[in-house]
C-alpha positions in Angstrom: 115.1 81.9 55.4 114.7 81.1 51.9 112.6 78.0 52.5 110.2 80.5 54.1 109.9 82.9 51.3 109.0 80.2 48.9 106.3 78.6 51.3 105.2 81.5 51.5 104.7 82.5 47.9 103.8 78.9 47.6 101.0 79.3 50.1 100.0 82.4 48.4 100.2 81.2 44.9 97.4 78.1 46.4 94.9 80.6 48.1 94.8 83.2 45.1 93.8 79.7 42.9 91.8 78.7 44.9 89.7 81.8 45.3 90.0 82.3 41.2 88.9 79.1 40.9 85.6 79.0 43.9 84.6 82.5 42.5 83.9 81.1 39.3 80.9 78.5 39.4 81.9 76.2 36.3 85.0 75.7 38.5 83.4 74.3 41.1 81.5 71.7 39.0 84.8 70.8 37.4 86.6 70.6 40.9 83.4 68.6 42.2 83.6 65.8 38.8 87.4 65.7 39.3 87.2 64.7 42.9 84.7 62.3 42.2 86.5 60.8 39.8 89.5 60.5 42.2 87.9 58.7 44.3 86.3 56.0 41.6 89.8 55.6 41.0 90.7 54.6 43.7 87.7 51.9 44.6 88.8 50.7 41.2 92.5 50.3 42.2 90.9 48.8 45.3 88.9 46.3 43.5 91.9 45.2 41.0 94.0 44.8 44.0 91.0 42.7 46.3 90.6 40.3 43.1 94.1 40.4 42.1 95.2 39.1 45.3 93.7 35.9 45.0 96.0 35.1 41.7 99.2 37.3 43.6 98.6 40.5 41.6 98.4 44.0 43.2 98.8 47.4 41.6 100.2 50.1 43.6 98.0 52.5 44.9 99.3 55.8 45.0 99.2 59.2 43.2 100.6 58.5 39.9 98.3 55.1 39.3 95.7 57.0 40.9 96.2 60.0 38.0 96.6 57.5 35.5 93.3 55.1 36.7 91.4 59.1 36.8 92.3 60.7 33.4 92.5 57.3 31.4 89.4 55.6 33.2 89.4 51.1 32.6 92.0 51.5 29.7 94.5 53.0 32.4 93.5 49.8 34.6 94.9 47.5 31.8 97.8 49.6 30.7 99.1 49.9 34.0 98.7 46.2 34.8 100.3 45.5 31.3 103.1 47.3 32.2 103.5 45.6 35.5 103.3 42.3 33.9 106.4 43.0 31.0 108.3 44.4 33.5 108.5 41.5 36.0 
């Protein structure tokens, strides 16, 4: 039962952001450049991981290297494959 209650305010919580947020137009451009950069993010992981393969380097691709790759942009790139090369 409790599970419920918290989806619920959870699910709430979402929609009442959501509409603050689409009722606002800035918001929207902001939504629109942070999706967009998701995705560069992820062709860039892509690309590290197509040309990496041929020397047997990858980078995971998932939500925190994703993040990282979004808000830090190339330098995230290198620092996450710097810290996958000191910790081996």
């Amino acid at each position: 039962m409790m599970q419920l209650l918290l989806w619920g305010v959870f699910i709430f919580s979402l929609s009442f952001l959501l509409f603050v947020l689409i009722k606002n137009r800035s918001s929207i451009q902001w939504l629109a450049r942070l999706g967009i950069h998701i995705v560069i993010a992820g062709v860039l992981l892509y690309a590290v991981n197509w040309i990496g393969g041929y020397y047997g380097f990858r980078l995971p691709i998932n939500p925190a290297t994703i993040a990282a790759v979004t808000f830090l942009g190339i330098p995230g790139i290198g620092m996450l494959a710097a810290i996958k090369l000191v910790l081996l």
